[in-house]
KENUVO-222369 format. One line per 10 residues: their letters; for each residue x, y, z of C-alpha. Coordinates in steps of 0.05 Angstrom, whole numbers. Each point is the difference from the previous one (the first is absolute). Example, Ala and Ser with C-alpha at 12.3 -4.5 7.8 and 13.67 -1.06 7.14 Angstrom:
REM KENUVO-222369
as	246/-90/156 | 27/69/-13
//
This chain:
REM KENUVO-222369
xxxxxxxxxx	-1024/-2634/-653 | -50/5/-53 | 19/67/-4 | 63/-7/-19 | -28/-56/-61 | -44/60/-28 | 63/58/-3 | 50/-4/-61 | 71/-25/28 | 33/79/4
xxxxxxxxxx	-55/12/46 | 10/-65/36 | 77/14/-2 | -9/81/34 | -57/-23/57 | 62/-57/18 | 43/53/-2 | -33/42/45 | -23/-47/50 | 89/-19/2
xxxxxxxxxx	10/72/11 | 29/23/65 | -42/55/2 | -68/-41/3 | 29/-47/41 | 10/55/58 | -65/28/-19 | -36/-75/20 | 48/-2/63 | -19/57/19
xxxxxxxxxx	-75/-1/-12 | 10/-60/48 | 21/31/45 | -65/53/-4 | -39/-58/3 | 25/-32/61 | 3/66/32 | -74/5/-19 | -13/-67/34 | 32/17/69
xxxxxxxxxx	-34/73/1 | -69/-25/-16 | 11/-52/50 | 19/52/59 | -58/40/-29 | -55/-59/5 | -22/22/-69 | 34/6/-79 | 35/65/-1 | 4/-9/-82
xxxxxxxxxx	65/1/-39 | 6/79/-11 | 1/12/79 | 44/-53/2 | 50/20/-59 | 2/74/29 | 11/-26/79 | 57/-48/-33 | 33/54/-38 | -4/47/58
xxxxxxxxxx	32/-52/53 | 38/-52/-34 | 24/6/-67 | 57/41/4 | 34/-52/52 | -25/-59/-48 | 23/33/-62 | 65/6/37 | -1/-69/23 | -11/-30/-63
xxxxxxxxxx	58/42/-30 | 49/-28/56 | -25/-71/-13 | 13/18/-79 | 74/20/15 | 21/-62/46 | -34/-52/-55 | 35/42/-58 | 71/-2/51 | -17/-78/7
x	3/-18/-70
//
């Protein structure tokens, strides 16, 4: 927060601005995802596997079918309203 007290209001204005943006808000949905994917491998692997093995092992199994999901979810709340 102090951050925000030390950076003139346009700058305070465009770091809002990006942290409403759809885009970043998939990004942190998504980089949950990693992470929780992270959790369960390291688990089954006794040990941290670290967030790179764990981003590409995400990529490579699931994000295509949660990129999809998340697109289907999109539509039917969009249809809802």
């Amino acid at each position: 927060m102090k951050e925000e007290l030390d950076m003139p209001s346009s700058e305070v204005d465009q770091a809002q601005f990006v942290k409403d943006s759809a885009l970043y808000k998939e990004f942190l949905a998504e980089r949950a995802e990693i992470l929780k994917h992270k959790w369960i491998e390291s688990e089954k692997a006794g040990k941290d596997i670290g967030f790179e093995r764990a981003l590409l092992d995400w990529i490579v199994k699931h994000r295509s079918n949660w990129r999809d999901r998340r697109r289907k979810e999109a539509r039917t709340e969009q249809a809802a309203s």
